[in-house]
DSSP file (Angstrom, degrees, kcal/mol; ACC not computed):
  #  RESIDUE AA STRUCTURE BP1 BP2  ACC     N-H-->O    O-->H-N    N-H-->O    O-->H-N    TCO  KAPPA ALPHA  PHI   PSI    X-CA   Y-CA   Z-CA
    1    1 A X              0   0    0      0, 0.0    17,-0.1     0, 0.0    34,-0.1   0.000 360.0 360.0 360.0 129.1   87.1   26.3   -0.7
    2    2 A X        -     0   0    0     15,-0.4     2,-0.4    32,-0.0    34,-0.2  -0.175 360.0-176.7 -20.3 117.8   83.4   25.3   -1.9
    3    3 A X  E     +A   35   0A   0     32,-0.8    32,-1.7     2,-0.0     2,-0.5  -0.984  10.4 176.9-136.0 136.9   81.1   28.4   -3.1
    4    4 A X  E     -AB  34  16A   0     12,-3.3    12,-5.3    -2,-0.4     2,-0.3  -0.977  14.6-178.3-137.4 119.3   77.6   27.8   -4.1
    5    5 A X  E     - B   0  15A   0     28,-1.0    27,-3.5    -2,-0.5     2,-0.2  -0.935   3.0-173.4-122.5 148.3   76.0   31.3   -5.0
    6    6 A X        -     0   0    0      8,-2.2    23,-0.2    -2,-0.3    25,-0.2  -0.434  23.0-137.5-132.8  76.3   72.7   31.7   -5.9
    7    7 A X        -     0   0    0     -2,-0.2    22,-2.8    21,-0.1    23,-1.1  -0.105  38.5-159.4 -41.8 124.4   70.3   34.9   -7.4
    8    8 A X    >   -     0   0    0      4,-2.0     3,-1.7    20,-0.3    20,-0.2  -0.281  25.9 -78.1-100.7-158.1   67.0   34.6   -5.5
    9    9 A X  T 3  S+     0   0    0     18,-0.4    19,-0.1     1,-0.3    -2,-0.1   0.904 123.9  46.4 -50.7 -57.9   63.5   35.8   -6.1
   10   10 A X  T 3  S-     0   0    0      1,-0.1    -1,-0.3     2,-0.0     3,-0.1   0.091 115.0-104.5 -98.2  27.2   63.8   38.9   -5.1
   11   11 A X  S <  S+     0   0    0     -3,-1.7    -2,-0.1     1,-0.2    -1,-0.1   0.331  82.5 112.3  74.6 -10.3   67.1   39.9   -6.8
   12   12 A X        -     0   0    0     -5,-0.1    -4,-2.0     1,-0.0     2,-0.3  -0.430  66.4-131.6 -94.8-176.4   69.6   39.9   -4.0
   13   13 A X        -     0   0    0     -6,-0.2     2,-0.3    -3,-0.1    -6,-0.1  -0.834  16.4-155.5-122.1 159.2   72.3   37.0   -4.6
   14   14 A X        -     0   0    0     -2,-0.3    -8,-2.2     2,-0.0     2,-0.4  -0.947   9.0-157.5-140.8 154.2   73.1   34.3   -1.1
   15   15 A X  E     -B    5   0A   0     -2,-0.3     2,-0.3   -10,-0.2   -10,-0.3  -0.997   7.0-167.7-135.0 130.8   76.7   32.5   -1.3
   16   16 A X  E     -B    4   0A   0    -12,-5.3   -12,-3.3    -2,-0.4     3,-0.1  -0.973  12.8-161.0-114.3 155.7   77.2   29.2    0.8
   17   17 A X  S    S+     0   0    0     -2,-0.3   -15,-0.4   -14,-0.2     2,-0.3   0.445  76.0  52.2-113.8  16.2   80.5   27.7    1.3
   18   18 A X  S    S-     0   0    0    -14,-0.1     3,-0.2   -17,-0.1    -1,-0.1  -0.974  70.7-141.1-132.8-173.1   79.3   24.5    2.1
   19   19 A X  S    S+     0   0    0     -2,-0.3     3,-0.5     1,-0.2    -1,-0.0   0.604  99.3  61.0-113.7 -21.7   77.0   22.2    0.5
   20   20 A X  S    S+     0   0    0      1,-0.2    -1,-0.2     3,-0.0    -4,-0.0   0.841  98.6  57.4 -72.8 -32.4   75.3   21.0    3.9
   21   21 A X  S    S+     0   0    0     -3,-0.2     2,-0.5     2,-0.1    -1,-0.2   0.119  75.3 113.3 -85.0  31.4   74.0   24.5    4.7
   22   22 A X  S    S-     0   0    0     -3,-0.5     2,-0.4    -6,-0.1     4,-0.1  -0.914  73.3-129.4 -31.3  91.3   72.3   24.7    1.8
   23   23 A X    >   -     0   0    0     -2,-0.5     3,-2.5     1,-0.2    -2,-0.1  -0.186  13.0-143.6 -40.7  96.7   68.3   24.7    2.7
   24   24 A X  T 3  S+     0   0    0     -2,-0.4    -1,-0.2     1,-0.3    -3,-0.0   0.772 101.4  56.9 -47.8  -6.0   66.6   22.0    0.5
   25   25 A X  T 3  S+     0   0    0      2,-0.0     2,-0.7     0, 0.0    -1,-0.3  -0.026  85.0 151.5-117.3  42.9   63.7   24.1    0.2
   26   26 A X    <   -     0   0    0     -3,-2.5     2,-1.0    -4,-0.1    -4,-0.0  -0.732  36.0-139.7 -71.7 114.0   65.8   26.9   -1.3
   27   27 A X        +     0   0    0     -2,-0.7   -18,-0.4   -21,-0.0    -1,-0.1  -0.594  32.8 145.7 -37.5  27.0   64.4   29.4   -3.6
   28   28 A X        -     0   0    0     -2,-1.0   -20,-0.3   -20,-0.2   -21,-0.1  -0.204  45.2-149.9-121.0 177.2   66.0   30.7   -6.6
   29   29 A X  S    S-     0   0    0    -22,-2.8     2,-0.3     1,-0.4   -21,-0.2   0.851  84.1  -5.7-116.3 -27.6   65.9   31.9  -10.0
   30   30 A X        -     0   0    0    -23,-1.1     2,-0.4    -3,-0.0    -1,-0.4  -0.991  62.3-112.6-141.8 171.8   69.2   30.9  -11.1
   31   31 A X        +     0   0    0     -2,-0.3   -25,-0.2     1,-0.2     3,-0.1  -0.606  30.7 174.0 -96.2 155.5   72.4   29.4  -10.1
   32   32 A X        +     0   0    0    -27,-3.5     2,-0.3    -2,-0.4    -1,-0.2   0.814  68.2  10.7-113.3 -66.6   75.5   31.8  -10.2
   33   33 A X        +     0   0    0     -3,-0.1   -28,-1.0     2,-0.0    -1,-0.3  -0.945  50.4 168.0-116.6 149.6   77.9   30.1   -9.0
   34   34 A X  E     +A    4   0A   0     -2,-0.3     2,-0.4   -30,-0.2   -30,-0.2  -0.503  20.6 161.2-151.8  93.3   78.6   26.1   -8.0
   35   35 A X  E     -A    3   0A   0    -32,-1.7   -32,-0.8    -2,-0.2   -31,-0.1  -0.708  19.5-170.7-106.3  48.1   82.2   25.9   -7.4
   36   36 A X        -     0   0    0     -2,-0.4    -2,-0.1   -34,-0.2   -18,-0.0  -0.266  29.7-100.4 -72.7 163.2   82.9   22.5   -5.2
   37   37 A X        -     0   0    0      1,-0.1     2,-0.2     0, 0.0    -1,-0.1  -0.311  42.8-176.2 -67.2 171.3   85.9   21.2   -3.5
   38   38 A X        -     0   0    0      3,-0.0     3,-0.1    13,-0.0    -1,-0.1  -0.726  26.2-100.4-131.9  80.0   87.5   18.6   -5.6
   39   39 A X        -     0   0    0     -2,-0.2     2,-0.3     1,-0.1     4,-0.1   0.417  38.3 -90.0 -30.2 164.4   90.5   16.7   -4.6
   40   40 A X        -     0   0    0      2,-0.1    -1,-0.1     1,-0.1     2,-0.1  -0.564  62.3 -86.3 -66.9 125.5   94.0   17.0   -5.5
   41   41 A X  S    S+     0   0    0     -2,-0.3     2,-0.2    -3,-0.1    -1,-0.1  -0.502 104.9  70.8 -80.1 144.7   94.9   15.0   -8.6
   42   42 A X  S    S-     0   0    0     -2,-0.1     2,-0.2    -3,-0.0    -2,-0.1   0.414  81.1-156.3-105.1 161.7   95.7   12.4   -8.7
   43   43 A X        -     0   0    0     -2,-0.2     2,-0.1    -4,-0.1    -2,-0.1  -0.656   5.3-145.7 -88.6 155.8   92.3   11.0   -7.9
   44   44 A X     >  -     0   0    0     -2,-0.2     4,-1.4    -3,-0.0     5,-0.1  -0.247  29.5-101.5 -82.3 159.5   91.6    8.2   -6.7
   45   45 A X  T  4 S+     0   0    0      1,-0.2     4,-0.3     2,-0.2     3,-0.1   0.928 124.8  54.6 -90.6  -8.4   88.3    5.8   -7.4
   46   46 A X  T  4 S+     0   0    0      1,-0.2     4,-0.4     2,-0.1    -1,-0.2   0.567 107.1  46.1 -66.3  -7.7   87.2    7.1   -4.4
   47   47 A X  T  4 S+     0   0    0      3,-0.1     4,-0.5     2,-0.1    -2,-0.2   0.293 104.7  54.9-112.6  15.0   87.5   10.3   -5.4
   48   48 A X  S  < S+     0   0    0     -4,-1.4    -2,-0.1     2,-0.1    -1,-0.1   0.544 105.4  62.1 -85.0  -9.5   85.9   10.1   -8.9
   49   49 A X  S    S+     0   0    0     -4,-0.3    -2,-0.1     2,-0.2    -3,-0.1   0.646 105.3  45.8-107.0 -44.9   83.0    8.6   -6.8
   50   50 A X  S >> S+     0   0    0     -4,-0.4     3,-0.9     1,-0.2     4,-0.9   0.835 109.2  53.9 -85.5 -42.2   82.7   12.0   -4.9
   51   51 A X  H 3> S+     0   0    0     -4,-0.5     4,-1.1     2,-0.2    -2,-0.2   0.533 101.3  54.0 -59.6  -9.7   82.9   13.9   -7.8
   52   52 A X  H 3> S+     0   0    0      2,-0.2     4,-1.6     1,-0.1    -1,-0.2   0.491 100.3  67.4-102.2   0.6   80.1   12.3   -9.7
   53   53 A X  H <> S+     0   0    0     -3,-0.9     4,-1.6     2,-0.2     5,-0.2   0.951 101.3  47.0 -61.8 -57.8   78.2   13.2   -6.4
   54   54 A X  H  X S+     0   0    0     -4,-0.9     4,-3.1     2,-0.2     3,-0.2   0.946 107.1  54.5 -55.1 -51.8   78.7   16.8   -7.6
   55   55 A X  H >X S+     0   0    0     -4,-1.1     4,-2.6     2,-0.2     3,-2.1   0.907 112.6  45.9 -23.8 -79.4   77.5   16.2  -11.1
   56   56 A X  H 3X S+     0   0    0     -4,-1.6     4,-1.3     1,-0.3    -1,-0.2   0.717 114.3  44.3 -39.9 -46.0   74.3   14.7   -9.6
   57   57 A X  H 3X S+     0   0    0     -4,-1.6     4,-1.6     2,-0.3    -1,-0.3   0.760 115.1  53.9 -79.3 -39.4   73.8   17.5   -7.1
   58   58 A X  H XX S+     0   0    0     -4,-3.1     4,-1.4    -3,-2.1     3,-0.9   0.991 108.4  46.3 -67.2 -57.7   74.7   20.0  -10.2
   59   59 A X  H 3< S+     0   0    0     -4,-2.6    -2,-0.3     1,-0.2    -1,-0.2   0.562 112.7  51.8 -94.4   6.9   72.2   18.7  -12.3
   60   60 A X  H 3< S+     0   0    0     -4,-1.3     4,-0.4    -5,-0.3    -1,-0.2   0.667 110.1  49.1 -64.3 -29.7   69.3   18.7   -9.4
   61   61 A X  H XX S+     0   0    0     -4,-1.6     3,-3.3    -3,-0.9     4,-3.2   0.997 107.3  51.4 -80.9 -51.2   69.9   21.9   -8.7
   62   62 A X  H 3X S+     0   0    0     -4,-1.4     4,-1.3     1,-0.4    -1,-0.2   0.654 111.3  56.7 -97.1 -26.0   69.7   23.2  -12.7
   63   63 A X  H 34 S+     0   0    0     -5,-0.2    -1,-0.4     2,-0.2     4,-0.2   0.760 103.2  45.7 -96.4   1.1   66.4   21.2  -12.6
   64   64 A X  H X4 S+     0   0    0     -3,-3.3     3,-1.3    -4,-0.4    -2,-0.4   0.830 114.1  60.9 -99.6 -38.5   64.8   23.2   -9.7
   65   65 A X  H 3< S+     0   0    0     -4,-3.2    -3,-0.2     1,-0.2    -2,-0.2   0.978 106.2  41.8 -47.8 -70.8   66.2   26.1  -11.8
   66   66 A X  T 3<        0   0    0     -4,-1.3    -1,-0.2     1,-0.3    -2,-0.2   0.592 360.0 360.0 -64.1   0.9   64.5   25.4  -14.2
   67   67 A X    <         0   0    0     -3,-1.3    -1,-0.3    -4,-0.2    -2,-0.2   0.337 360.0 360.0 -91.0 360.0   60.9   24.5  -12.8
C-alpha cells in the first residue's frame, strides 16, 4: 500500500494512501514519507515506465519543498 506523509505548516503531519488525493496546492514544509506502490519483480517495460513516473513526481514534490 502507497503512503505519502507530509509535516505541514503548522506542525501537525497528513498521510495519503493514494497519490490522486493528494491536493496540488498542498502546503508543506517537508516530505516525511513517499512510499509508492511498485510492482512485483520482475518488471516489465511497462512497469519501469510507471516507476520513473514516481521519480518525476518525487523530485516535484522535493522542489516545492524546497521553495
Amino acid at each position: 500500500m502507497a503512503e505519502f506523509q507530509f509535516l505541514l505548516e503548522n506542525n501537525s503531519y497528513i498521510t495519503y494512501n493514494n497519490w490522486e488525493d493528494i491536493p496540488e496546492n498542498l502546503i508543506f514544509r517537508n516530505i516525511i514519507k513517499f512510499i509508492p506502490d511498485i510492482p512485483e519483480e520482475p518488471h516489465t517495460e511497462e512497469d519501469h515506465e510507471i516507476m520513473d513516473v514516481w521519480n518525476e513526481r518525487l523530485q516535484d514534490l522535493i522542489k516545492k519543498e524546497k521553495n
